[in-house]
C-alpha positions in Angstrom: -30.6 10.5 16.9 -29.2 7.2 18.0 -26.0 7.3 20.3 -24.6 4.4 18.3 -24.5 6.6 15.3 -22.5 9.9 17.1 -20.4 7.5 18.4 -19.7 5.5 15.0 -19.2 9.3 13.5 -17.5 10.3 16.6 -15.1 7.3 15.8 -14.6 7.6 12.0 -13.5 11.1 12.2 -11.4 10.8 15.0 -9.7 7.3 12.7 -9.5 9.8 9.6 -8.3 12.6 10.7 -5.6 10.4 12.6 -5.0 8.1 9.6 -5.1 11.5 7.5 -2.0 13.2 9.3 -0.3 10.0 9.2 -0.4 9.8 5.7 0.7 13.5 5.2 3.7 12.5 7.4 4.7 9.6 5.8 4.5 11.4 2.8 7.1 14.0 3.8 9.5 12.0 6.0 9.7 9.6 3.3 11.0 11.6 0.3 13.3 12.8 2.9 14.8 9.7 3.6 15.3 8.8 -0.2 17.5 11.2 0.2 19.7 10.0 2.4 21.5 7.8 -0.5 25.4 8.1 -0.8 26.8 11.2 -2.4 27.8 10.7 -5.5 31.5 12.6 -6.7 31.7 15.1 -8.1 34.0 15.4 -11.5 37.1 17.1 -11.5 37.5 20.6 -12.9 39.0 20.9 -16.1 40.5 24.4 -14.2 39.1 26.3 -17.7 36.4 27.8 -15.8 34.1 30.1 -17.6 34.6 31.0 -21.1 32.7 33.7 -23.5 32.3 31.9 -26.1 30.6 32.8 -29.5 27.2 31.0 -28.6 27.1 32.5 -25.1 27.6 35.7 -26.6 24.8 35.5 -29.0 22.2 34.4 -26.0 23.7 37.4 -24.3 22.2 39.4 -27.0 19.1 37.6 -27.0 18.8 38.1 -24.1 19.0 42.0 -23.6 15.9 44.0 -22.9 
């Protein structure tokens, strides 16, 4: 084997594996900082709050096991 070439392989792994874990970092930082974007308000309550109606009722009843 040629020193050149453990050193060239030596290299490239080290730059991948480097490169690699940058990658994965960027790629969760930046969803994360996406984000970050102003809140956006939130509509006023009606102050009806929940109400059984007919078509809730029937999913109910669908929905029984």
């Amino acid at each position: 084997m040629n020193i050149g070439s453990i050193i060239g392989r030596r290299q490239f792994l080290k730059s991948a594996t480097i490169f690699g874990g940058l990658a994965a970092l960027l790629g969760i930082v930046r969803p994360a900082a996406a984000g970050l974007k102003e809140p956006q308000r939130q509509p006023e309550h009606s102050g009806q709050g929940y109400r059984l109606t007919e078509h809730v009722k029937k999913y109910y009843e669908t929905a029984r096991l």
